[in-house]
DSSP file (Angstrom, degrees, kcal/mol; ACC not computed):
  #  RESIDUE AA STRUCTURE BP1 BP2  ACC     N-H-->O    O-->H-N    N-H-->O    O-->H-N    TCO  KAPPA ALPHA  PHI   PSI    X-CA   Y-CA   Z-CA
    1    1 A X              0   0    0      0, 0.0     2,-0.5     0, 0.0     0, 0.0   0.000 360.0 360.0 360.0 141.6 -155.5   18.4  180.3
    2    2 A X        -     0   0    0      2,-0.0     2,-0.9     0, 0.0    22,-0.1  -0.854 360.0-141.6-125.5 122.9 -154.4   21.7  182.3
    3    3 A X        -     0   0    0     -2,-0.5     2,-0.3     1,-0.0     0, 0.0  -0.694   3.4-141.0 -96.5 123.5 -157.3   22.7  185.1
    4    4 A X        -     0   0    0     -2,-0.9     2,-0.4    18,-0.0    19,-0.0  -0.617   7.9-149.0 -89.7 153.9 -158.1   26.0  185.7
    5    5 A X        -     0   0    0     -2,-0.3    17,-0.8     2,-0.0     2,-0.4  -0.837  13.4-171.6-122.2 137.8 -158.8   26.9  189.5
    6    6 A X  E     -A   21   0A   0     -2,-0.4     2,-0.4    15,-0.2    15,-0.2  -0.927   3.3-168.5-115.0 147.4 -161.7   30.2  190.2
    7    7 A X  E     -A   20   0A   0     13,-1.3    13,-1.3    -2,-0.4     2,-0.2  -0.944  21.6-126.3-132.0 136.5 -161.9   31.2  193.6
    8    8 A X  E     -A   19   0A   0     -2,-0.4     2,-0.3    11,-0.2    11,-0.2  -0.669  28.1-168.9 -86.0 157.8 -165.0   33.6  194.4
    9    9 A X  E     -A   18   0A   0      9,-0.9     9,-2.1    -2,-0.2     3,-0.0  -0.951  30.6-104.3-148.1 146.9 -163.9   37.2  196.2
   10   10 A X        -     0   0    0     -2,-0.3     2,-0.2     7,-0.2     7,-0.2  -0.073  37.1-122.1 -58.6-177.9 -166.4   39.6  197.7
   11   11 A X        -     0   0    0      6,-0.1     3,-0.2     7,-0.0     7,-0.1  -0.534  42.3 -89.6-106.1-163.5 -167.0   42.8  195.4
   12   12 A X  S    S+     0   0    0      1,-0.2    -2,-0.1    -2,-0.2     0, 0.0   0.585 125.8  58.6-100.2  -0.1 -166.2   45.8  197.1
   13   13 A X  S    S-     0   0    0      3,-0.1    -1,-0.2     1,-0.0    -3,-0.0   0.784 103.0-128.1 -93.8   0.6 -169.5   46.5  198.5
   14   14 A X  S    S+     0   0    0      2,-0.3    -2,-0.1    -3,-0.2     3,-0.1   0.459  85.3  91.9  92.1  10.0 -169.4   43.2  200.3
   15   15 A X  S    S+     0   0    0      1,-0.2     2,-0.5     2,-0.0    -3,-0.0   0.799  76.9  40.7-110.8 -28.4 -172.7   42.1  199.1
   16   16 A X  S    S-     0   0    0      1,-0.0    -2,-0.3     0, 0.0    -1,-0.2  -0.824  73.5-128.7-108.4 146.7 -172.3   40.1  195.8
   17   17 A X        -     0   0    0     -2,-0.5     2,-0.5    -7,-0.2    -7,-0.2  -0.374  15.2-158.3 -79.1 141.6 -170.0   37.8  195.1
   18   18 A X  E     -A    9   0A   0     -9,-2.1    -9,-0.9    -2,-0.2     2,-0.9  -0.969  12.9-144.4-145.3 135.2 -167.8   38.0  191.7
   19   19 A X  E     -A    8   0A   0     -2,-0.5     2,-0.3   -11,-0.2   -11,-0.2  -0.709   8.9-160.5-113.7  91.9 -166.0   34.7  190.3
   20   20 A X  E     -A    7   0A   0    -13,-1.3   -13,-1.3    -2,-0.9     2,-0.5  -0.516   6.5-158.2 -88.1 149.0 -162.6   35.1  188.8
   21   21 A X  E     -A    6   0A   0     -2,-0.3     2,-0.2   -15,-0.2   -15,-0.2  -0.943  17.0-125.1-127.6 132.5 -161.6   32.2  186.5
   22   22 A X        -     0   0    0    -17,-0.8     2,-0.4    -2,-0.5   -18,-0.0  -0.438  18.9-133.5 -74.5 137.5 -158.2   31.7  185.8
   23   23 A X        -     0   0    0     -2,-0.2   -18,-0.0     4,-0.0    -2,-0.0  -0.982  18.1-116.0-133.0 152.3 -156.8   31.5  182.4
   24   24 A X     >  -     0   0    0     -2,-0.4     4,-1.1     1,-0.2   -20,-0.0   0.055  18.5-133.9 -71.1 173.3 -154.5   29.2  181.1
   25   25 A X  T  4 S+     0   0    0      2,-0.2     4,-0.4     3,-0.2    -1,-0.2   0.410 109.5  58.0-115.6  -5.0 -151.3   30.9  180.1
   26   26 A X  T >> S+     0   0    0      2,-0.2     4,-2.6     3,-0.1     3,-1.5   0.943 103.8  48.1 -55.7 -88.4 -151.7   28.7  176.9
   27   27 A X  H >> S+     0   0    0      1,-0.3     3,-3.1     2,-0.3     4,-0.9   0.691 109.6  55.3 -45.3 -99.8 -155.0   30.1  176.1
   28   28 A X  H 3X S+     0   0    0     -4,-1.1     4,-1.4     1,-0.4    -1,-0.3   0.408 113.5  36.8 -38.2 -32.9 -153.6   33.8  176.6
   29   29 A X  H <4 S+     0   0    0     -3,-1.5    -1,-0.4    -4,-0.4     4,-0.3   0.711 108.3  59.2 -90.0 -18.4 -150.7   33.6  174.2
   30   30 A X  H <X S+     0   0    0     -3,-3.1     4,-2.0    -4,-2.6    -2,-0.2   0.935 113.6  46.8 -70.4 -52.8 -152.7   31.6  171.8
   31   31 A X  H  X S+     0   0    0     -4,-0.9     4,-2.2    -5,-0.3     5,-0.3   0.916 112.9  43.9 -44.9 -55.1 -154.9   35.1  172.3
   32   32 A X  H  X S+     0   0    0     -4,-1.4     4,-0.9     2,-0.2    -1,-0.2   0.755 114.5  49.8 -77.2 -16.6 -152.1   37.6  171.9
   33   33 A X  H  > S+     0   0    0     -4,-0.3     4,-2.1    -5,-0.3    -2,-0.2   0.925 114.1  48.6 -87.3 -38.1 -150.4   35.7  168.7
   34   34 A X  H  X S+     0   0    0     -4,-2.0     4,-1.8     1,-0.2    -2,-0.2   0.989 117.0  41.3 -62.2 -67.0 -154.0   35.6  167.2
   35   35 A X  H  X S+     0   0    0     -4,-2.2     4,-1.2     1,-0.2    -1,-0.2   0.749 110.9  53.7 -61.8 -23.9 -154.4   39.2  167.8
   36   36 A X  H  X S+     0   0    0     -4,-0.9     4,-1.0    -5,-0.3    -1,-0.2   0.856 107.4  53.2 -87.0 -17.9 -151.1   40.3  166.9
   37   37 A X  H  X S+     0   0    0     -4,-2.1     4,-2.7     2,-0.2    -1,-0.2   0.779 105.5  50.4 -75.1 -19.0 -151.3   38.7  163.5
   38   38 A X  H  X S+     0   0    0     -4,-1.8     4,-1.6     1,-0.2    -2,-0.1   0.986 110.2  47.5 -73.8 -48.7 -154.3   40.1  162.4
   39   39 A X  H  X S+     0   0    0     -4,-1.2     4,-2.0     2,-0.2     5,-0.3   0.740 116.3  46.5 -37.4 -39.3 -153.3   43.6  163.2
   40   40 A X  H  X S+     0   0    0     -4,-1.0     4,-1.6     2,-0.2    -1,-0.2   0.908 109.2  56.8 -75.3 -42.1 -149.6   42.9  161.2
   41   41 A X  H  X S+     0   0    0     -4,-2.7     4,-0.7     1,-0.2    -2,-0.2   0.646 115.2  38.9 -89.4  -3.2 -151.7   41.4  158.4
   42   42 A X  H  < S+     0   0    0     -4,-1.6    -1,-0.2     2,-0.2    -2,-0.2   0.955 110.8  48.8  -0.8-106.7 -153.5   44.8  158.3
   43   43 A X  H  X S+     0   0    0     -4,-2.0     4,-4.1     2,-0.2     3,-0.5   0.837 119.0  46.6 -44.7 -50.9 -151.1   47.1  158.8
   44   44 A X  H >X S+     0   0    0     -4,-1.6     3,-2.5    -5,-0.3     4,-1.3   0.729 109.2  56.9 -54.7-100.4 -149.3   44.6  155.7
   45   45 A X  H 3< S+     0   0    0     -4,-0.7     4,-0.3     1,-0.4    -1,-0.3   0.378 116.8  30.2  41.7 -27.1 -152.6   44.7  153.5
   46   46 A X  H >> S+     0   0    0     -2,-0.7     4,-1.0    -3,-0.5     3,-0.6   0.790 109.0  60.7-129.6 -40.3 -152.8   48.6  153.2
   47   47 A X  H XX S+     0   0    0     -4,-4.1     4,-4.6    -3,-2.5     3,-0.6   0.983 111.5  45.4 -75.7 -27.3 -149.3   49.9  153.3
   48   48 A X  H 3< S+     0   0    0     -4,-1.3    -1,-0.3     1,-0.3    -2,-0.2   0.909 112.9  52.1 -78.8 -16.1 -148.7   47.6  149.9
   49   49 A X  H <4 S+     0   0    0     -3,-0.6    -1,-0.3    -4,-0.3    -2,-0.2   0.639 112.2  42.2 -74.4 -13.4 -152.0   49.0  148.4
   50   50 A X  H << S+     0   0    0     -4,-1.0    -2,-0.2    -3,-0.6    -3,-0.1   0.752 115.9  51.2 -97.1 -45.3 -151.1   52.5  149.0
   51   51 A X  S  < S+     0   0    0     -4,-4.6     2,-0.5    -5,-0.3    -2,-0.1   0.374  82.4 116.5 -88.3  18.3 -147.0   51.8  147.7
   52   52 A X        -     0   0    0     -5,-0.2     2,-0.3    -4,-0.1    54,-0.1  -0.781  49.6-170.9 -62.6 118.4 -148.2   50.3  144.6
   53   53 A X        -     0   0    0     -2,-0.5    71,-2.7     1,-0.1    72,-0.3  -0.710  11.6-139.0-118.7 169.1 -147.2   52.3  141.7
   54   54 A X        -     0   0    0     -2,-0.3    70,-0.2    69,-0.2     2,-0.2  -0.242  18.8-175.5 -82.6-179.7 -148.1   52.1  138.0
   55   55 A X        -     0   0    0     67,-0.4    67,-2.6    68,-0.1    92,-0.2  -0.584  15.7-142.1-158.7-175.2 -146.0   52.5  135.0
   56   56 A X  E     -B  121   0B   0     90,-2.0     2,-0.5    65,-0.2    65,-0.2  -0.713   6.1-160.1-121.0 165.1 -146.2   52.6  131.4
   57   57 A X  E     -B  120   0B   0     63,-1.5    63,-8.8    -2,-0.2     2,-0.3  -0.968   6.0-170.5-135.4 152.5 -143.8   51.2  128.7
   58   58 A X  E     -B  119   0B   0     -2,-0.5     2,-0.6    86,-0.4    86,-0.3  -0.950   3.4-176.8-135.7 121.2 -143.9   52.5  125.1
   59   59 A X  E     +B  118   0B   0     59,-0.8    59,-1.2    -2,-0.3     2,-0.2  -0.963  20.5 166.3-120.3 124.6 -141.9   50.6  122.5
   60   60 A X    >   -     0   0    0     -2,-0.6     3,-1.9    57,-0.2     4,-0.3  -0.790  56.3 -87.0-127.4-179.4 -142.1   52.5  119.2
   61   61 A X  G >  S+     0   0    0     55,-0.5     3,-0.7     1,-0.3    56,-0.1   0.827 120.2  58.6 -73.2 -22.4 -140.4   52.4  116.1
   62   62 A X  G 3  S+     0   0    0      1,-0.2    -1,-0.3     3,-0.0    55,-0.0   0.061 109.3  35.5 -49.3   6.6 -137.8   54.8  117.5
   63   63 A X  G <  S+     0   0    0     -3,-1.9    79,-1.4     2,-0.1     2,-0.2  -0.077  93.8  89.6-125.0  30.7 -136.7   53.2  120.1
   64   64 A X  S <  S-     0   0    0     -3,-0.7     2,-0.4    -4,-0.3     5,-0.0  -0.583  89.5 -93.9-103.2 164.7 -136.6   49.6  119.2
   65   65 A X    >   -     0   0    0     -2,-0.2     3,-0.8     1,-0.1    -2,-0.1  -0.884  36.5-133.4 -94.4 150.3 -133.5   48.0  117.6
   66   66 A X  T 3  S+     0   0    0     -2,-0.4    -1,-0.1     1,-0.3    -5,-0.0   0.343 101.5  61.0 -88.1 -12.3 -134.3   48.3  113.9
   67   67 A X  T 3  S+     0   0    0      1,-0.1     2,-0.5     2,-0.1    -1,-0.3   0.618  95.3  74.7 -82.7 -30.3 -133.2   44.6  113.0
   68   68 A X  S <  S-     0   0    0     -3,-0.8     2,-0.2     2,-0.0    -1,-0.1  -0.837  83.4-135.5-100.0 121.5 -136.1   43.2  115.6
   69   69 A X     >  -     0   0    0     -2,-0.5     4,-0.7     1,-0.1    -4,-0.1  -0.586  21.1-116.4 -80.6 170.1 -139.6   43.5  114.2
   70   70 A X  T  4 S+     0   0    0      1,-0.2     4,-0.3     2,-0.2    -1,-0.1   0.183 116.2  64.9 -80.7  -4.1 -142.2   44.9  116.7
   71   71 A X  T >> S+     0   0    0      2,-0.1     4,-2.6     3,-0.1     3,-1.8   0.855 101.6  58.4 -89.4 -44.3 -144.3   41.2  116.5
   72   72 A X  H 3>>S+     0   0    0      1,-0.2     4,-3.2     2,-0.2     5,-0.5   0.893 107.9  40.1 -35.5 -74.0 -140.8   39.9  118.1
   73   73 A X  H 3<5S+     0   0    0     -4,-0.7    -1,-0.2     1,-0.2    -2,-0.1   0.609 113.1  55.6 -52.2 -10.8 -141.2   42.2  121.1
   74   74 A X  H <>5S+     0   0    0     -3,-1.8     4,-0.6    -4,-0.3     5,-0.3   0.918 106.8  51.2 -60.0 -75.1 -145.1   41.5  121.2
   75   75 A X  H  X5S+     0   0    0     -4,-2.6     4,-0.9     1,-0.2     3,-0.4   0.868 108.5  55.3 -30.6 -56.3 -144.2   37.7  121.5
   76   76 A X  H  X5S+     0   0    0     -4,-3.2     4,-1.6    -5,-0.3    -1,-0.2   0.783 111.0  41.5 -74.4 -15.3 -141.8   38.5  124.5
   77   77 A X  H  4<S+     0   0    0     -5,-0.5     4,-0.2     2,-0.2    -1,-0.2   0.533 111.4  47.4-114.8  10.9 -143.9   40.1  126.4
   78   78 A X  H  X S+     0   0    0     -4,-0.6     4,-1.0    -3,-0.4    -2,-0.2   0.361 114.2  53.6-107.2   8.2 -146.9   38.3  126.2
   79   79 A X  H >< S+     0   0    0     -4,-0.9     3,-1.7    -5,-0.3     4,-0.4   0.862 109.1  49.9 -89.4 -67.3 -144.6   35.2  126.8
   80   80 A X  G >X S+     0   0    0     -4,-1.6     3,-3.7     1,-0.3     4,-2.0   0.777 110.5  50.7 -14.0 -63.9 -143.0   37.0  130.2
   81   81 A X  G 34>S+     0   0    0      1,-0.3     5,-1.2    -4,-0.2    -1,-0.3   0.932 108.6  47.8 -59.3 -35.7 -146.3   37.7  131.5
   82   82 A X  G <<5S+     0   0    0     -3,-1.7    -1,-0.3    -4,-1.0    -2,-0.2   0.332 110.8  51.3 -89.2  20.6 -147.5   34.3  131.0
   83   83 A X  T <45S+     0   0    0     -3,-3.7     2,-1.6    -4,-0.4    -1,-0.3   0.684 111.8  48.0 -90.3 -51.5 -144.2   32.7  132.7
   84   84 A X  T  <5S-     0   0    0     -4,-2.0    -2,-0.1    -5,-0.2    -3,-0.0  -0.431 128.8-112.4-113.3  74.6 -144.8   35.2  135.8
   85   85 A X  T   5 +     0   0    0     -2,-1.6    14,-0.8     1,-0.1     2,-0.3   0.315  61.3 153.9 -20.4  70.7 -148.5   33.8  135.4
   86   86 A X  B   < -E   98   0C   0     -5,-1.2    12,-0.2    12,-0.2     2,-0.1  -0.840  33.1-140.4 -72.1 118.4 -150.5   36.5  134.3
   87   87 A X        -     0   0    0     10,-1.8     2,-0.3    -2,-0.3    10,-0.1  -0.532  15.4-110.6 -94.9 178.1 -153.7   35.2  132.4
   88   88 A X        -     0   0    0      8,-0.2     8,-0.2    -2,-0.1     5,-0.1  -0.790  33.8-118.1 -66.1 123.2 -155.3   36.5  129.5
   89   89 A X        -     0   0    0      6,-3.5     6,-0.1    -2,-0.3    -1,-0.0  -0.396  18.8-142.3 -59.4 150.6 -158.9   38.2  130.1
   90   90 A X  S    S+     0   0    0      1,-0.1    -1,-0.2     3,-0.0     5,-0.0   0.980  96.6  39.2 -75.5 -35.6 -161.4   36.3  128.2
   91   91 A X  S    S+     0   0    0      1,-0.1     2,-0.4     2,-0.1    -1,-0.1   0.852 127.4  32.2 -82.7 -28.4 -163.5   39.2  127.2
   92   92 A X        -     0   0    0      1,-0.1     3,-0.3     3,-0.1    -3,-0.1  -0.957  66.1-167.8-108.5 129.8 -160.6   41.6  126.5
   93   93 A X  S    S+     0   0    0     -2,-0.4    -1,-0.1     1,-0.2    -2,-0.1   0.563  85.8  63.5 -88.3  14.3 -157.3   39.5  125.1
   94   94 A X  S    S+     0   0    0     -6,-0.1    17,-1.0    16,-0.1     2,-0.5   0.631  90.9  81.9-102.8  -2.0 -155.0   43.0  125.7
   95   95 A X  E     -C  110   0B   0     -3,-0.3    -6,-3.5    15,-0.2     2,-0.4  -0.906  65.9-166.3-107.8 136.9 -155.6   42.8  129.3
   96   96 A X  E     -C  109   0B   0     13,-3.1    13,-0.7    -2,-0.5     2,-0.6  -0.742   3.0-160.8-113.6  86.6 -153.6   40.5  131.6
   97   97 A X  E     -C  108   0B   0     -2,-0.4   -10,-1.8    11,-0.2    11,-0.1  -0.361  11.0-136.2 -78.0 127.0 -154.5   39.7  134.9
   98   98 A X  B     -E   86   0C   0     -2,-0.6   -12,-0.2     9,-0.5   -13,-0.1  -0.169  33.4 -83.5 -79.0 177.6 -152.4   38.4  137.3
   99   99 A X     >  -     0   0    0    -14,-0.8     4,-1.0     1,-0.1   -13,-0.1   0.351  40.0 -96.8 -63.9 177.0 -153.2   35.3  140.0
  100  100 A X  T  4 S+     0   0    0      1,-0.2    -1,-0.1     2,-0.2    -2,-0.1   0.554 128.2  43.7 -70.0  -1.3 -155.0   35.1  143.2
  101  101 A X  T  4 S+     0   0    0      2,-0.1     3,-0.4     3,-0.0     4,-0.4   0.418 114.0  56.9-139.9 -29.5 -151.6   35.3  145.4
  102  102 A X  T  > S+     0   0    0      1,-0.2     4,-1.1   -17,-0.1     3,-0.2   0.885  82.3  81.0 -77.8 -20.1 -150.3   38.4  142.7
  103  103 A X  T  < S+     0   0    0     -4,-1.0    -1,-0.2     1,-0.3    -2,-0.1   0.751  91.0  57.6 -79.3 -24.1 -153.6   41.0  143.3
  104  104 A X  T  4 S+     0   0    0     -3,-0.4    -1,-0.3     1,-0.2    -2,-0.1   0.975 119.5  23.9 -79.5 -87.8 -151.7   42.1  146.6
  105  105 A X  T  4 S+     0   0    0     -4,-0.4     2,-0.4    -3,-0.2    -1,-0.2   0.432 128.8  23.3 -44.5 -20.3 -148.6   43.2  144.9
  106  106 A X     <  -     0   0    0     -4,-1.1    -1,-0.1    17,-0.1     3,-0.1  -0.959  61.6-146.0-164.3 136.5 -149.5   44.0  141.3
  107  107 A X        -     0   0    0     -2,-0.4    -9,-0.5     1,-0.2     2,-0.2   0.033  51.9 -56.1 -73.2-162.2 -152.9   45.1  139.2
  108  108 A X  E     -C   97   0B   0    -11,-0.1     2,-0.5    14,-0.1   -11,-0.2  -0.550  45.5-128.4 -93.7 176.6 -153.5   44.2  135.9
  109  109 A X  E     -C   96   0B   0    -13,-0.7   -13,-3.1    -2,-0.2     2,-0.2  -0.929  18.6-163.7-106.4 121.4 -151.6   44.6  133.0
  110  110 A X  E     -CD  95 121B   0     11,-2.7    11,-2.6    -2,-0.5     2,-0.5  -0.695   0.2-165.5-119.6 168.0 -152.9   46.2  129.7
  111  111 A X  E     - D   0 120B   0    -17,-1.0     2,-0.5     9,-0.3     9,-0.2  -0.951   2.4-170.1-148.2 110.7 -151.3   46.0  126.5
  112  112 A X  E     - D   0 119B   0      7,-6.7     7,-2.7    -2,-0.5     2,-0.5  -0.929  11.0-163.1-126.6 117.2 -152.2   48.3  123.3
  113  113 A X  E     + D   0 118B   0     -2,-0.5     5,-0.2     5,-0.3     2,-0.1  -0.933  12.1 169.2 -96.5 106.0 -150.8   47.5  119.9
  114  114 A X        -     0   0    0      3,-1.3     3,-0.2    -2,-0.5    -2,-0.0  -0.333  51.1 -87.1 -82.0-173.1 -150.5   49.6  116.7
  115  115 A X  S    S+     0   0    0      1,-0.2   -45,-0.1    -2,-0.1     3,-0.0   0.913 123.0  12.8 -59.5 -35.9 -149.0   49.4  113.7
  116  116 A X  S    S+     0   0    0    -56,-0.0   -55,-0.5   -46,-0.0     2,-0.3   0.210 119.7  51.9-130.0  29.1 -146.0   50.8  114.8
  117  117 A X        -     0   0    0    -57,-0.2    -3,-1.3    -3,-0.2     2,-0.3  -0.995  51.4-154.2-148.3 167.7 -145.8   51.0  118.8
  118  118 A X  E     -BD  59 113B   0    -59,-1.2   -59,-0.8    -2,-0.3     2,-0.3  -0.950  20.6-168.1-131.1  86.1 -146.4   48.3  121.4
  119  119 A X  E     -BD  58 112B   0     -7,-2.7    -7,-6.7    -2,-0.3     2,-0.4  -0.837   6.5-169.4-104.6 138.8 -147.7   50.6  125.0
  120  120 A X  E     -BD  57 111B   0    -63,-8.8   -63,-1.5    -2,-0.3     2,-0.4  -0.928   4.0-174.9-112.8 135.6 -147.7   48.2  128.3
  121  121 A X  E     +BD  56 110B   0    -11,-2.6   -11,-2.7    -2,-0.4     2,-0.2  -0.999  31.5  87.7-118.3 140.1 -149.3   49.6  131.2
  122  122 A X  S    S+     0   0    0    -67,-2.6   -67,-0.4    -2,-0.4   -13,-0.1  -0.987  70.5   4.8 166.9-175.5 -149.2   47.9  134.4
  123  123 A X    >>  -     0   0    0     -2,-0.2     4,-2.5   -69,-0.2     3,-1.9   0.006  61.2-129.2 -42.7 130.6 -147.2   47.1  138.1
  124  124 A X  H 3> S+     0   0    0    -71,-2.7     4,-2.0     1,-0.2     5,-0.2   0.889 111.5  47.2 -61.5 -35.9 -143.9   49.6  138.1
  125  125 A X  H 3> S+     0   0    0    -72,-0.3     4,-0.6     2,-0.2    -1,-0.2   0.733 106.0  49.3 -78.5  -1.3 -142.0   46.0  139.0
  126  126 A X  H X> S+     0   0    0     -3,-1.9     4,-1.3     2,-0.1     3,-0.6   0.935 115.8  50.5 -83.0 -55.8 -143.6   43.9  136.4
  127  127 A X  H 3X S+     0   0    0     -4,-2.5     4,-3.7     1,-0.2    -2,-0.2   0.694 111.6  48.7 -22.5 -48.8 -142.4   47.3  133.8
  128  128 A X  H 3X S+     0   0    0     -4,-2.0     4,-1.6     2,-0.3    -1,-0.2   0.820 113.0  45.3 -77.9 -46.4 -138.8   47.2  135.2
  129  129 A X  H << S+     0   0    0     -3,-0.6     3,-0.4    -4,-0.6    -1,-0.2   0.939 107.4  53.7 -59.0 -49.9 -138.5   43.8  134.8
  130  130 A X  H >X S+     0   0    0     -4,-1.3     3,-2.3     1,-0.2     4,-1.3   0.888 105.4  58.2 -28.8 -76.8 -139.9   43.7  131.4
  131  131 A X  H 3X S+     0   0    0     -4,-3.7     4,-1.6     1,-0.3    -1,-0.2   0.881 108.2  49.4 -41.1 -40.8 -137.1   46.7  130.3
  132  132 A X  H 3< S+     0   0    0     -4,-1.6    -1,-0.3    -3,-0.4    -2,-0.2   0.161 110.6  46.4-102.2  33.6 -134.3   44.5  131.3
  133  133 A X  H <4 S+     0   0    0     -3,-2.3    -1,-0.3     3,-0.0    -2,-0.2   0.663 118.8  35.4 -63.8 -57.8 -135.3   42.1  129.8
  134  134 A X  H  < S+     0   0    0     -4,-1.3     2,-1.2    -3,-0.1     7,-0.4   0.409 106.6  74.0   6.1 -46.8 -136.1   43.7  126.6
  135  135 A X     <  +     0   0    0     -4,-1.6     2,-0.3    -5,-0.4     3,-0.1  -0.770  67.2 166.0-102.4 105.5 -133.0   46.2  127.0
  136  136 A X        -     0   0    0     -2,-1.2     3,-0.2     5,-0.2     5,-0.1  -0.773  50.3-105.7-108.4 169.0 -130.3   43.5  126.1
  137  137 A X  S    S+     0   0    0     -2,-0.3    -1,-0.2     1,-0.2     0, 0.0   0.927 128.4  41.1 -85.7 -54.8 -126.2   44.9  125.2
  138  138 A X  S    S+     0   0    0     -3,-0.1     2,-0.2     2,-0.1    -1,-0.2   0.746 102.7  80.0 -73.7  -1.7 -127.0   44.1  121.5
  139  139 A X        -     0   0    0     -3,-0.2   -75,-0.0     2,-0.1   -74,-0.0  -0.589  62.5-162.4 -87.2 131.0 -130.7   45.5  121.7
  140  140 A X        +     0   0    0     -2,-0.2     2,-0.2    -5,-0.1    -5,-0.1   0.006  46.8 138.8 -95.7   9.2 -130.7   49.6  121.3
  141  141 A X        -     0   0    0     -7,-0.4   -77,-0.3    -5,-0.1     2,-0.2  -0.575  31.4-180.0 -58.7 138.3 -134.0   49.4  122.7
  142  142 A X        -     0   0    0    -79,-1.4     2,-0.2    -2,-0.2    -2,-0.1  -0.920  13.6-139.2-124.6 153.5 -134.7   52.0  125.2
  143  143 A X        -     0   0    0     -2,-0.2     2,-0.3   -84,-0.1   -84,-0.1  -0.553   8.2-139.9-115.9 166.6 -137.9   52.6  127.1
  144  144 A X        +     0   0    0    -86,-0.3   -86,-0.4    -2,-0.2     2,-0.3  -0.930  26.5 175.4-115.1 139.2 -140.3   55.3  128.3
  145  145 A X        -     0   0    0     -2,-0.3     2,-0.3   -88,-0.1   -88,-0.1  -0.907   5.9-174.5-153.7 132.1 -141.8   54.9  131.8
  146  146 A X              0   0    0     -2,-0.3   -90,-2.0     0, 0.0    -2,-0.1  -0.795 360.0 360.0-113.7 172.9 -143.8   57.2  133.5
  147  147 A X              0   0    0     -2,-0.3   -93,-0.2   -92,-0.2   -23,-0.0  -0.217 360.0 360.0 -90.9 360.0 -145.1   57.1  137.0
């Protein structure tokens, strides 16, 4: 146990008395670590909510390879998401929403299927991944991504 020593000192008009208490040098960096993490986890906390970007991929029958039907490419990308654990909403199944540890880094993901296109919208890194994945050397798929 570390004792801290106060010694009383006049004030400066000499009439009341003021009692400084020493603080352990423990206790002050335990203070300054506290404070400097909240401030970092901030700082952290808003600059990745502002540099999040969107984007969209569009697989249609014109840019898929013409040997893979469009259910294939359906399949692979509701199996990605649900490797890099993204759930299904219950009320909507075309929206995917990712875990409690992703929301920082990535929204959710939506997913609209017609008869003949597959459009993903969602986190610009989940997209990126998704194309090379997707984009294989025997695959002629190519993708659309806007911003």
């Amino acid at each position: 146990m570390v004792k801290t020593s106060s010694k009383t000192v006049q004030s400066l008009d000499g009439r009341t008395p003021i009692k400084h208490v020493n603080i352990n040098l423990m206790e002050k960096l335990a203070v300054t670590i506290l404070i400097g993490t909240l401030i970092f986890m901030f700082f952290t906390f808003i600059h990745l909510r502002k540099s999040r970007k969107l984007g969209t991929l569009l697989i249609t029958t014109g840019n898929k390879d013409p040997e893979i039907p469009l259910q294939v490419y359906k399949q692979d990308i509701e199996t990605f998401l649900t490797q890099v654990r993204y759930f299904k909403d219950k009320r909507n199944h075309s929206v995917y929403r990712p875990g409690i540890f992703q929301t920082v880094f990535g929204g959710k993901c939506k997913t609209k299927v017609d008869t003949y296109s597959i459009e993903l919208q969602g986190p610009y890194h989940i997209i990126k991944i998704l194309e090379g994945i997707l984009s294989t050397p025997a695959s002629k798929f190519r993708s659309k991504r806007t911003l």
